[in-house]
C-alpha positions as CSV (number, residue, x, y, z in Angstrom):
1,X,0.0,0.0,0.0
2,X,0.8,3.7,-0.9
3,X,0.4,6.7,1.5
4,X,0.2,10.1,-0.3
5,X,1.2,13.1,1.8
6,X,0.9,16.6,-0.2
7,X,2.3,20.3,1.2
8,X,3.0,23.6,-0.1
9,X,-0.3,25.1,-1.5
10,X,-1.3,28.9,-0.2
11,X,-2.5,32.1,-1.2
12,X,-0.9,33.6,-4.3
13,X,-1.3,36.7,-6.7
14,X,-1.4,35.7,-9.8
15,X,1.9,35.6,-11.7
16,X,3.7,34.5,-8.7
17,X,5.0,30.5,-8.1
18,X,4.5,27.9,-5.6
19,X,6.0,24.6,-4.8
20,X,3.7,21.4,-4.7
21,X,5.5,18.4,-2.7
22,X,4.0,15.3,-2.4
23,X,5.4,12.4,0.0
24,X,5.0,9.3,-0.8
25,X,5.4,6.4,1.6
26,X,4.8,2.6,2.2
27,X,5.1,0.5,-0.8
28,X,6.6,2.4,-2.9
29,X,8.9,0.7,-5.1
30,X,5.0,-0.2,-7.0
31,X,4.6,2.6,-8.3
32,X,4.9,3.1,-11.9
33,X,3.8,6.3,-12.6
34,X,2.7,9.9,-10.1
35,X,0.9,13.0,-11.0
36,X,-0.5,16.1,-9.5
37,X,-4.6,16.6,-10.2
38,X,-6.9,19.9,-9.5
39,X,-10.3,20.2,-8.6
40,X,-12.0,23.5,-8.8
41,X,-15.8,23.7,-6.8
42,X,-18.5,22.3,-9.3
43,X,-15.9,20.7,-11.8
44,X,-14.5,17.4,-12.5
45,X,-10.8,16.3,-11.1
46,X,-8.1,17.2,-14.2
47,X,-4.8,15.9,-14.7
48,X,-2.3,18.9,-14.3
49,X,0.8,16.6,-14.8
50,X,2.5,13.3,-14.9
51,X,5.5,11.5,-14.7
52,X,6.2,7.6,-15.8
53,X,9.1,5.6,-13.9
54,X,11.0,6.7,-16.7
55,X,10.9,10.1,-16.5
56,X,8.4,10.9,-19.1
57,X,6.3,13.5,-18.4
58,X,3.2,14.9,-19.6
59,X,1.3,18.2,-19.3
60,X,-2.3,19.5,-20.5
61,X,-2.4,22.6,-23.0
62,X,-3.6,24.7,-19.9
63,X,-0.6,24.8,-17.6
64,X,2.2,23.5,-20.3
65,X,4.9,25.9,-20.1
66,X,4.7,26.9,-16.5
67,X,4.4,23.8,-14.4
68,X,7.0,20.9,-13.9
69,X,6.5,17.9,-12.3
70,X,9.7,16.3,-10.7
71,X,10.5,13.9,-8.5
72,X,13.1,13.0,-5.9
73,X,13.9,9.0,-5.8
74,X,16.1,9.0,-2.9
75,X,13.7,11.4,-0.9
76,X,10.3,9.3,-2.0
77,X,9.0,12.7,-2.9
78,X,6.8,14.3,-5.9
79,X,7.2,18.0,-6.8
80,X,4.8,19.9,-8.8
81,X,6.8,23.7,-9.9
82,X,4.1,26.3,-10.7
83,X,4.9,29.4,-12.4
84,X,3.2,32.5,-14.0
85,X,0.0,31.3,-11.9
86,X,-3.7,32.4,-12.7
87,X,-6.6,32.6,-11.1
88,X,-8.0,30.3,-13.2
89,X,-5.5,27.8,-11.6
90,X,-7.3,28.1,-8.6
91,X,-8.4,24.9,-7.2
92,X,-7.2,21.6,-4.5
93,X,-4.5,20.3,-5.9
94,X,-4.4,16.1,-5.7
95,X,-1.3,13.6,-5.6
96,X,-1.9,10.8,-7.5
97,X,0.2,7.3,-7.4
98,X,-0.7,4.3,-9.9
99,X,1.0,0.9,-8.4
100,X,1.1,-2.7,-9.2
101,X,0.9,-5.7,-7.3
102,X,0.2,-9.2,-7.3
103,X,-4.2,-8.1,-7.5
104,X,-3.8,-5.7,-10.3
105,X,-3.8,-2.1,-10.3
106,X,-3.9,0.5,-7.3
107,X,-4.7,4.3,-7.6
108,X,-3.8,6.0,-4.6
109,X,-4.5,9.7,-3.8
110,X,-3.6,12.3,-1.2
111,X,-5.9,14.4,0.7
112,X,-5.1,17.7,-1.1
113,X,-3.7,21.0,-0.4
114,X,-5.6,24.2,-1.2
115,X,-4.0,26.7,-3.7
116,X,-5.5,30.0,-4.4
117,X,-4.5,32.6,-7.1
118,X,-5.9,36.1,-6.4
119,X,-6.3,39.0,-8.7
């Protein structure tokens, strides 16, 4: 099992950055791919960014550009670098940790942290 741990959301005006980290603990070495989600009040969970085992990432049109997802092997940890932020980026942003084992496949989650982009 996978325990998701995220930190670092806040208040921001928009254009400034924040810095999305993401714990991960337990059994880790089953993960084969992480990624940070947002969820805005009234509208479905997105994918903001992922990254496969081997480093491929992957980043939808809206945030391409001035996010990075990153991680730190050694440290267990996700990072999610956000840039020129908007208010329209708004929203609780989500770990997310897809893992294997012997049943089939696991998708983990942590319990959010709140990011806010004011005007």
């Amino acid at each position: 099992q996978v325990q998701l741990v995220e930190s670092g959301g806040g208040l921001v005006q928009a254009g400034g950055s924040l810095r999305l980290s993401c714990a991960a603990s337990g059994n880790t070495f089953s993960i084969i791919r992480m990624g940070w989600y947002r969820q805005a009040p009234g509208k479905q969970r997105e994918l903001v960014a992922a990254i496969a085992n081997g480093g491929s990432t992957n980043y939808p049109d809206s945030v391409k550009g001035r996010f990075t997802i990153s991680r730190d092997n050694a440290k267990n940890t996700l990072y999610l670098q956000m840039n020129s932020l908007k208010p329209e980026d708004t929203a609780v942003y989500y770990c997310n940790a897809l893992g294997l084992n012997g049943l089939g496949q696991n998708d983990y989650w942590g319990q959010g942290t709140q990011v806010t982009v004011s005007s």
